[in-house]
C-alpha positions in Angstrom: 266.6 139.9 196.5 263.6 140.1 198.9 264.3 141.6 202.1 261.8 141.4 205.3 261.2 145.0 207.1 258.4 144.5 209.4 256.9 147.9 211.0 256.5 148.3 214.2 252.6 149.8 214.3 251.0 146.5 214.7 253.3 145.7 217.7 252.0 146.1 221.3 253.8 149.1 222.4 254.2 147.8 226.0 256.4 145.5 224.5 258.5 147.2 221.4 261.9 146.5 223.1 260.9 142.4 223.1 259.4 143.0 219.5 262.7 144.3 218.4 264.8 141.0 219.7 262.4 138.6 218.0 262.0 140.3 214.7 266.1 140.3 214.7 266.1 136.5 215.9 263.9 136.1 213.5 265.7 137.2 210.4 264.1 140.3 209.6 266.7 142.8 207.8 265.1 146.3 208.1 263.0 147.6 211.2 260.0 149.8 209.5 258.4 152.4 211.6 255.5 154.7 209.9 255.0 158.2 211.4 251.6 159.4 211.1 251.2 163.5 211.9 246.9 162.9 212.3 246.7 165.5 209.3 248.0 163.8 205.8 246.8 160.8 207.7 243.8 160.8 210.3 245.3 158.5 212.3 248.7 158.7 214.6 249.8 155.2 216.0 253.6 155.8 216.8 255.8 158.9 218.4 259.7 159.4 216.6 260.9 159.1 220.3 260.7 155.2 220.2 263.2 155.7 217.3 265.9 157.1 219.9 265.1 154.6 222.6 265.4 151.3 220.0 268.0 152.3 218.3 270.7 150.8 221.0 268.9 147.4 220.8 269.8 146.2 217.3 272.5 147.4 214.1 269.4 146.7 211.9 268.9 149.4 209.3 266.0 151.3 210.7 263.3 152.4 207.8 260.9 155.3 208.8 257.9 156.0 206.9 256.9 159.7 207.1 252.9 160.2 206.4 252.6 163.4 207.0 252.1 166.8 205.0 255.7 168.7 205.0 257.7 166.1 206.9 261.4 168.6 206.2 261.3 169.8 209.7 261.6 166.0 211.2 264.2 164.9 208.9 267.6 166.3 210.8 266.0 165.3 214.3 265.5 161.3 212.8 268.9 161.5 211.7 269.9 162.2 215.2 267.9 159.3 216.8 269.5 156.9 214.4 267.5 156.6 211.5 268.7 155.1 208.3 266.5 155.3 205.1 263.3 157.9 205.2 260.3 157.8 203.0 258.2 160.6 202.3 254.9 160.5 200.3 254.8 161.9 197.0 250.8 163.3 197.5 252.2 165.0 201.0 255.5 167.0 199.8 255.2 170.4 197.4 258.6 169.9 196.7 259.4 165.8 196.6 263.0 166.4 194.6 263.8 169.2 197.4 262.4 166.5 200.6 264.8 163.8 199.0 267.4 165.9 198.7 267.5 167.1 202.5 267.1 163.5 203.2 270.5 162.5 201.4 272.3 165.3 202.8 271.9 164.3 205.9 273.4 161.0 205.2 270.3 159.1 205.1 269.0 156.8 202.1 266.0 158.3 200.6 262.7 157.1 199.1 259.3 158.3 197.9 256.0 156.6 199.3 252.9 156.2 197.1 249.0 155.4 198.0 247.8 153.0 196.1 245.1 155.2 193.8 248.2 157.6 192.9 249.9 156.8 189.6 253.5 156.7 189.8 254.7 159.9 187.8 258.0 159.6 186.0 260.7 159.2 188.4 263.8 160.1 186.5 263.5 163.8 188.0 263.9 162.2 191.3 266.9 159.9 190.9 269.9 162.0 191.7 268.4 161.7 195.4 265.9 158.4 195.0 266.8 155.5 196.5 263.6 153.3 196.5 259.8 153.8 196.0 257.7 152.3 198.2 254.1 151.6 197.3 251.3 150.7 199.1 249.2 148.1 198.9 246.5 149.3 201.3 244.9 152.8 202.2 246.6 153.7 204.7 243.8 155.7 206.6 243.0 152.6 209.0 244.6 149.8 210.2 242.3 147.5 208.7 242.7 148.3 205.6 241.7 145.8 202.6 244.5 144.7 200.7 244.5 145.6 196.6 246.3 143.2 194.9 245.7 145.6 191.5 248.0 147.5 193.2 251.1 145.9 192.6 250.5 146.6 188.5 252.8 149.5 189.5 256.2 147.5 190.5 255.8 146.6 187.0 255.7 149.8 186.0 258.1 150.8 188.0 260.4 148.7 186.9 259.8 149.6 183.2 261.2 153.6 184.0 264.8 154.2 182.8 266.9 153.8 186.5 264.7 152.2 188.4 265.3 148.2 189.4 264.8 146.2 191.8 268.4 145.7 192.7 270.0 146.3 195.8 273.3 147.3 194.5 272.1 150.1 192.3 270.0 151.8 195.3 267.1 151.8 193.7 264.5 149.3 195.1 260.8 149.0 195.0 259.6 148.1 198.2 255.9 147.2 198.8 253.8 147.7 201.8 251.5 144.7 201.9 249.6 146.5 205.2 249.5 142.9 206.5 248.8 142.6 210.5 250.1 139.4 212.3 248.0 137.9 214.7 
């Protein structure tokens, strides 16, 4: 099953409320927003207060992509503004299996983020709290990033390691980040 979760950091932010609508008209099935903190990242495109404020405007699952070093703290406040599913980067946590762990405690469907030059470890550690992997297909360090198409090598891999499908059912999806930009 292939399901559509644009992010909102290519979206004009004087119009995110109108971007909502039309991605929901349009048939998209996740909202995606990635959180930058301008350290595990250098770059910081979108605030966790838009999260709140969106949040009445659609019932659509609403994906937030933490790139930043140490992201616990955030996790209990997201939950209160209406997140859904977190991902955290693997490179960015000490303690990945202790990140996911807060995450599904608080309700919230959890999933480990990867850049593309980092090798996907063995996840079986992971799954008691692992919901999904997302892997990117770009650096992430600027928006115009070049797509690697080697990259997606690891969904095979992925899909090789003992618990980890692409089914919906099982909660344990591979999602890939494309870092595609519309015009």
């Amino acid at each position: 099953m292939i399901r559509i979760a644009p992010s909102l950091a290519a979206s004009s932010q004087l119009n995110l409320k109108q971007t909502v609508e039309d991605l929901e008209k349009a048939g998209a099935d996740i909202i995606h927003f990635d959180i930058e903190d301008g350290n595990f990242l250098p770059v910081m495109t979108l605030g966790v207060r838009m999260i709140k404020d969106l949040r009445p405007l659609t019932k659509l699952p609403f994906d937030v992509h933490l790139m930043m070093k140490s992201p616990e703290w955030l996790i209990p406040e997201l939950k209160e503004m209406g997140a859904d599913m977190i991902s955290v980067h693997y490179e960015a946590c000490p303690y990945p299996r202790r990140t996911l762990g807060i995450i599904h405690e608080a309700g919230m469907v959890a999933g480990l983020a990867f850049n593309p030059a980092t090798p996907l470890p063995p996840l079986q550690h992971y799954l008691p709290f692992l919901s999904f992997v997302l892997i990117l297909t770009t650096e992430p360090e600027a928006q115009t990033a070049t797509y690697l198409p080697s990259v997606l090598e690891k969904v095979t891999e992925g899909k090789k390691q003992p618990g980890l499908k692409i089914e919906f059912r099982r909660h344990r999806d591979i999602h890939i980040d494309p870092g595609m930009k519309t015009r």
